[in-house]
C-alpha positions as CSV (number, residue, x, y, z in Angstrom):
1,X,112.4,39.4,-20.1
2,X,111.1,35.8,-19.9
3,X,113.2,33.6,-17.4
4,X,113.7,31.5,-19.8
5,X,116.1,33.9,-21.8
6,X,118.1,35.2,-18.9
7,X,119.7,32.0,-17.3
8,X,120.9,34.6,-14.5
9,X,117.3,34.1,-13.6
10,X,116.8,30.2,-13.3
11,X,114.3,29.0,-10.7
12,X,115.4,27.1,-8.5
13,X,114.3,23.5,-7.4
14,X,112.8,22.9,-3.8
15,X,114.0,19.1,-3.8
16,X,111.1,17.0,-2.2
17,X,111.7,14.7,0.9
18,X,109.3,12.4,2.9
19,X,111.1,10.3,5.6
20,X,108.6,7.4,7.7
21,X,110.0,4.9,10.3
22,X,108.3,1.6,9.5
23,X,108.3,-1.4,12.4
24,X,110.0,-4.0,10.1
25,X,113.4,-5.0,9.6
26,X,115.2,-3.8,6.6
27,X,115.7,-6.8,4.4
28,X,111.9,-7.1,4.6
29,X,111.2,-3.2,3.3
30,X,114.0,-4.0,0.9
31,X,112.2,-6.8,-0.5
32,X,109.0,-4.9,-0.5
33,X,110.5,-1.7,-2.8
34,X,112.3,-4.5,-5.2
35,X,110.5,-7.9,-5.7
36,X,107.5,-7.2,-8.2
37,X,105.0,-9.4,-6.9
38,X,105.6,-7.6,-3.4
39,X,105.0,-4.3,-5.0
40,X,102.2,-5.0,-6.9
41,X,100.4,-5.2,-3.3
42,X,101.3,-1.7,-1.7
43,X,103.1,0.6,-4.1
44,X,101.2,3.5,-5.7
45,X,98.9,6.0,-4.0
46,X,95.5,5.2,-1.6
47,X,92.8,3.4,-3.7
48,X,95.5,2.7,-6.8
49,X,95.8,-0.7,-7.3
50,X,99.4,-2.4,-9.2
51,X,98.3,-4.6,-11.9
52,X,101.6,-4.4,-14.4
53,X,105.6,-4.7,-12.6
54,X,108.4,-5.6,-14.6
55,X,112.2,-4.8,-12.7
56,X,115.7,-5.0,-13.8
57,X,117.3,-3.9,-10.7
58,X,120.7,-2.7,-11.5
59,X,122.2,0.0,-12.7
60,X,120.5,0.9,-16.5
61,X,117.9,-1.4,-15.7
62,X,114.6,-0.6,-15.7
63,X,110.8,-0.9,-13.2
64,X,108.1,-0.4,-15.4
65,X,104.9,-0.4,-14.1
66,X,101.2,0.1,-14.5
67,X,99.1,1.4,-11.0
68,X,95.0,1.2,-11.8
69,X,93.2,4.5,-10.0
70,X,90.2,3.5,-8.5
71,X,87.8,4.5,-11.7
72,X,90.1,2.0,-13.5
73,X,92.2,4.5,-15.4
74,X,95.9,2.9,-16.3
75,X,98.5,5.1,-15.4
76,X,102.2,3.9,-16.1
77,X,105.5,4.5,-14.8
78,X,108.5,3.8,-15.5
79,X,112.2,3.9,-13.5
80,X,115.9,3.8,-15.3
81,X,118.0,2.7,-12.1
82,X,121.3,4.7,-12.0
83,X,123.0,3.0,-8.5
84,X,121.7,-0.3,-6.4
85,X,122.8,-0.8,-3.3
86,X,121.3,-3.8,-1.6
87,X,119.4,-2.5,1.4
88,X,120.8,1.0,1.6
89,X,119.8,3.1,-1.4
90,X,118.2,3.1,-4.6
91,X,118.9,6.3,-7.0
92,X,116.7,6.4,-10.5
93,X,115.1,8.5,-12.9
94,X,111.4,8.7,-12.2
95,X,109.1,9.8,-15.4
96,X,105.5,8.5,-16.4
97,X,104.9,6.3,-19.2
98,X,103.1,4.5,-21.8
99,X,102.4,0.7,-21.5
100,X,105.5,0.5,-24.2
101,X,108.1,2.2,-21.7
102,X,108.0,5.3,-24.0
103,X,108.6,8.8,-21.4
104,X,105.1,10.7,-21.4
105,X,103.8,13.7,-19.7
106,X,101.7,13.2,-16.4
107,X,98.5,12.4,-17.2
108,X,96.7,15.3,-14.9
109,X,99.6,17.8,-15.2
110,X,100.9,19.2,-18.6
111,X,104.2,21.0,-16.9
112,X,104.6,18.3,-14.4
113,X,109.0,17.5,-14.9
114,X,109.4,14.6,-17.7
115,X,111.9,13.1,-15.5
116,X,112.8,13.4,-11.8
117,X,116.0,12.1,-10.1
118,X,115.0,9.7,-7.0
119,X,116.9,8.7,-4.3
120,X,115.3,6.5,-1.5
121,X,117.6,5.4,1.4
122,X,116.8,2.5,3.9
123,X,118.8,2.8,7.5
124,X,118.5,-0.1,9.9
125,X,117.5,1.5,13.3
126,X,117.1,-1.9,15.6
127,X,113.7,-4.0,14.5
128,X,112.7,-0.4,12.3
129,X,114.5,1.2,9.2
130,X,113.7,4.5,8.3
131,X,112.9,5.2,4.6
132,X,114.0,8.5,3.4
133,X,112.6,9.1,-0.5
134,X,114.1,12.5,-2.3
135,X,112.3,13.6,-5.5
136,X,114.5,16.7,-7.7
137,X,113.4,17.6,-11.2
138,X,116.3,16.3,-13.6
139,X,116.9,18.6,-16.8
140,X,112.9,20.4,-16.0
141,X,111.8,24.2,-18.0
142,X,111.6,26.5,-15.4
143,X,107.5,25.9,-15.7
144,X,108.7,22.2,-14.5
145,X,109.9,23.6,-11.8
146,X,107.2,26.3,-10.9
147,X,104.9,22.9,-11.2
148,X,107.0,20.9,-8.9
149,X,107.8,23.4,-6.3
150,X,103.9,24.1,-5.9
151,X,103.1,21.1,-5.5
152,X,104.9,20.1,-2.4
153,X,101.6,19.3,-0.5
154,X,100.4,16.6,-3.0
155,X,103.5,15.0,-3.2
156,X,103.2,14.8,0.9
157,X,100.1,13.3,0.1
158,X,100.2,11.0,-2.4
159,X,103.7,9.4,-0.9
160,X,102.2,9.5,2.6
161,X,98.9,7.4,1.2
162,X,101.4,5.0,-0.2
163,X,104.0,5.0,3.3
164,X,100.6,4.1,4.4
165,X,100.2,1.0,1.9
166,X,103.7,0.0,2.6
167,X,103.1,-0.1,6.2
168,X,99.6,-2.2,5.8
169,X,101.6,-4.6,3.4
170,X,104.8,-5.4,6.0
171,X,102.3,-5.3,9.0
172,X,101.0,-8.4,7.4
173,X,104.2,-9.8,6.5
């Protein structure tokens, strides 16, 4: 019997979490995850390259975005902010998109989730603040989740290649 019939036999998703200490104060790494022409310098993963960043940050408003891979493929994003808290959390739905904000699949996965809930927290430690970032599959097919839960180790990865980004872009600012 598929698991897909027998909801006694739902998989279950890992949530994802990468957490990085960054040496800059927190209105600055604020700033950097919600001012467009800030992100357009450090957000995506190594070698990607923002070219597109519109942002309605608050609550039903939307980040859409285009990153450029280094072959100069377009791949777009697109957030639908749920809560907003100045310089303490920021909770959206995360899905890929086209350049006209329509949801798409992941351009390199076919059962990668449509949409994943996202909730990145900023904590003032001193002259730090320590970004926690928590990715869950939102309304995901059990093949979502088989997708997602493999794939721990890229999502490590390609967050930790753009922690890396962020922590070029605030060393310089």
């Amino acid at each position: 019997m598929s698991t897909q019939n027998n909801p006694t036999e739902k998989i279950a998703a890992q949530p994802f979490m990468i957490t990085r200490e960054f040496p800059a104060p927190r209105e600055l790494v604020w700033k950097a995850w919600t001012e467009p022409e800030r992100m357009r310098q450090w957000f995506g993963p190594k070698g990607f390259t923002g070219t597109t960043v519109k942002l309605d940050l608050r609550p039903g408003g939307m980040l859409h975005s285009c990153l450029r891979s280094p072959d100069g493929k377009g791949m777009w994003g697109k957030w639908i902010f749920r809560e907003v808290r100045p310089q303490e959390l920021l909770v959206w739905v995360h899905s890929f998109s086209d350049k006209d904000g329509g949801i798409t699949r992941h351009p390199l996965s076919p059962t990668w989730p449509l949409e994943l809930l996202t909730e990145t927290t900023f904590v003032e430690r001193g002259a730090k603040t320590m970004v926690t970032l928590k990715w869950t599959p939102l309304n995901a097919t059990d093949e979502e989740i088989k997708t997602f839960n493999n794939a721990h180790q890229g999502m490590t990865q390609g967050w930790g290649g753009t922690f890396e980004q962020l922590a070029e872009y605030l060393a310089k600012n």
